[in-house]
C-alpha positions in Angstrom: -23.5 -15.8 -19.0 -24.3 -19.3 -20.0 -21.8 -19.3 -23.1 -19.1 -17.8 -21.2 -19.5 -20.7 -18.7 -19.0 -22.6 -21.6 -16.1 -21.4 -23.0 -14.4 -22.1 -19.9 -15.3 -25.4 -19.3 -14.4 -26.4 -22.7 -11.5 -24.3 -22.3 -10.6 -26.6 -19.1 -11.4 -30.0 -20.9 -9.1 -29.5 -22.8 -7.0 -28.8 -20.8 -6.0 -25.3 -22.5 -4.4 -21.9 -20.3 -6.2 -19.0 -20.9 -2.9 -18.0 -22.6 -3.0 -20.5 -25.1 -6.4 -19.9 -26.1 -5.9 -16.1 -25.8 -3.0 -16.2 -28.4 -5.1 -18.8 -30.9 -7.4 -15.8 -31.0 -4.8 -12.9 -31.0 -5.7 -11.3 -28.1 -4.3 -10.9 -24.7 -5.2 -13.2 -21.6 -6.6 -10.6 -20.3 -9.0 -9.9 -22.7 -9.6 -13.7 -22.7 -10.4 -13.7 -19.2 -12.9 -11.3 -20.4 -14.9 -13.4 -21.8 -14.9 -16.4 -19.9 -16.5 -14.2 -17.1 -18.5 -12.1 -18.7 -17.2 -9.0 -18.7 -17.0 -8.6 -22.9 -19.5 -9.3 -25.3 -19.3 -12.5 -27.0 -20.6 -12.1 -30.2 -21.0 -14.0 -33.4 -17.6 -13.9 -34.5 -15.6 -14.4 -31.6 -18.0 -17.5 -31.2 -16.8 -18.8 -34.5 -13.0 -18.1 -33.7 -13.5 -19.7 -30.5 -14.9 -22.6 -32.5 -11.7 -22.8 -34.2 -9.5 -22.5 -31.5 -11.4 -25.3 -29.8 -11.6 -27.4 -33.2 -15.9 -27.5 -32.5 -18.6 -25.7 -34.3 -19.9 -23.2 -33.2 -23.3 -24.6 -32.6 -22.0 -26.8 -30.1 -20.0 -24.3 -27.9 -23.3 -22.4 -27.4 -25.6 -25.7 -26.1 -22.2 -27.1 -25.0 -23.4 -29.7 -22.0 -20.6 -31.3 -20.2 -22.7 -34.6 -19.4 -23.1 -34.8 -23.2 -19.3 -35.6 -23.7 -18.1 -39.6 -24.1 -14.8 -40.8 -24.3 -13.2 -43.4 -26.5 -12.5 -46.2 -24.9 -10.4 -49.0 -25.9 -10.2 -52.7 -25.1 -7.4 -54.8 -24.1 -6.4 -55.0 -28.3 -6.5 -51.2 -28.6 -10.0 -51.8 -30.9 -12.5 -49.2 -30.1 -15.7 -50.2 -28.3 -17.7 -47.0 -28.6 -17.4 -44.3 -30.9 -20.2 -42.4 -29.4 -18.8 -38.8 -29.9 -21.2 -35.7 -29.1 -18.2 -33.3 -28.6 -14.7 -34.1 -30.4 -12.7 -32.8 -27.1 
């Protein structure tokens, strides 16, 4: 269940409809849905689709941590002060 949790946060960082990812992966929102509660399988290849709907590897959907994510922030010149990426979301 913990990947499907995943999915869905990631899915809501984001800031993606279950429509939107559901047609990145060619199937219907309903079948999305699916997954991001656990109702269908998530295997290996929809991992890796979901990886490039999401524009992550794979590996880091799967131990996907939400406290692990850091924004960019900029100073008053627009120069970046941190580029302390985990996740690129």
């Amino acid at each position: 269940m913990q990947i499907a949790e995943n999915i869905k946060r990631i899915r809501e960082l984001k800031n993606y409809t279950q429509e939107h990812v559901a047609e990145l992966l060619g199937i219907s929102q309903k079948q999305y849905s699916n997954l991001e509660t656990g109702h269908s399988k998530i295997d290996e290849d929809k991992i890796e689709k979901l990886a490039l709907a999401f524009d992550m590897k794979p590996a880091d959907i799967v131990t996907f941590h939400e406290q692990n994510v850091f924004y960019q922030t900029f100073n008053n010149h627009k120069e970046a002060k941190s580029n302390n990426f985990i996740y690129n979301l």
